[in-house]
C-alpha angles and dihedrals in degrees: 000000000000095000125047115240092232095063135089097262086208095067116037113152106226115239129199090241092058085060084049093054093045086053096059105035124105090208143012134202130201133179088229129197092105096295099116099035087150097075092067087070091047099040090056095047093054089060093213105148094193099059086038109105108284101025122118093254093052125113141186107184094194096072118125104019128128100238128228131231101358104189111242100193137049118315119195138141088294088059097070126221093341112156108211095212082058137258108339095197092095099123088078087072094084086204088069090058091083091060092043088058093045093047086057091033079058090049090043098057083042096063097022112035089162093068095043094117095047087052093042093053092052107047085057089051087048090057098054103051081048101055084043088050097048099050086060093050097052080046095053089042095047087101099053088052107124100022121132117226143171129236130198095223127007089266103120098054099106090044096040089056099050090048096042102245124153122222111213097180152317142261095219111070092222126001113295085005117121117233109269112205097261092058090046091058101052094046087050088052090046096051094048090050098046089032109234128198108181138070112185110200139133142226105272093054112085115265105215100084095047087057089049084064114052084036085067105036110028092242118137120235110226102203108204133185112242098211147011114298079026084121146004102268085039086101100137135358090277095048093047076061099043095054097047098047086049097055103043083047087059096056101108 
């Protein structure tokens, strides 16, 4: 992987030997939807025609899913860090993950046809362990449908739909802008008044504001790894699950 999981997948600094590793990969695969913009330049400069858009090795995971929050007016600078194609963040719907798997299992038999029914076998048994997993995290969440909580980012919004959270607002003004006083002050004032518990954030957003927060308020901040390698027990897909499931379940 070319990112950590536990970076802000908006803002990887390119490295040569990224270029190196391109250049020598027989597939790549991005999450898409203009969060990781900053593989096209990397991507050219490999000069490796097969993981370029529209070579056999190429992959878009994103392909497929129903976006998020696509954005219907005008978007400029003013409008903060709004992707046009919608919210990237869809692999935290555990459901898409389905999609996501079939998209690479797609790119696997293209580059290696000899292997197609060992790909094929275990992206069936990666859909059902899935389908069993998520039927016990929407089980262990069913206490938490209906809260309102607050993210950092907009991170959350395809989790927070399949589980039935409500997001009552954000800590950033705008996506990828941080919280001025004055917004501090109003969400302050709505979370007091709906009483919100919950403060959904991770480990690469300052955390002084969130601190601010529950200071104020009494909520308590979850912070939550976004991806896999975002913590120490994300060690896998499942376990991503498993960990953010567990630690929203443990907010009293």
């Amino acid at each position: 992987s070319l990112a950590r999981g536990d970076q802000d997948l908006h803002r990887i600094e390119p490295r040569p030997s990224f270029v190196t590793k391109l250049a020598q990969a027989d597939l790549v695969v991005r999450i898409g939807m203009d969060l990781d913009l900053w593989m096209d330049a990397l991507l050219r400069s490999a000069r490796n025609a097969q993981v370029r858009e529209g070579g056999k090795g190429y992959v878009d995971a994103s392909a497929g899913i129903a976006p998020l929050e696509v954005p219907t007016g005008k978007v400029d600078g003013a409008s903060g860090d709004i992707h046009l194609y919608g919210n990237p963040h869809y692999w935290l719907d555990p459901a898409n993950g389905k999609i996501i798997a079939k998209n690479i299992l797609a790119g696997l038999v293209r580059v290696d046809a000899g292997g197609a029914e060992h790909y094929r076998k275990n992206y069936a048994t990666f859909c059902v362990r899935l389908d069993e997993k998520l039927a016990a995290w929407k089980k262990q969440l069913e206490p938490l449908q209906g809260a309102k909580i607050v993210t950092y980012h907009t991170t959350w919004s395809y989790f927070n739909r399949r589980f039935g959270l409500v997001l009552a607002g954000t800590v950033e003004v705008k996506p990828g802008i941080p919280p001025s006083a004055s917004h501090l002050n109003a969400l302050l004032g709505m979370m007091k008044r709906e009483q919100v518990q919950i403060v959904m954030t991770t480990g690469y957003y300052p955390a002084r504001f969130t601190q601010l927060i529950t200071r104020e308020t009494g909520a308590t901040a979850v912070v939550l790894p976004t991806s896999v390698g975002g913590s120490r027990d994300a060690t896998d897909y499942f376990a991503l699950f498993d960990t953010t499931v567990a630690r929203l379940r443990a907010v009293k």
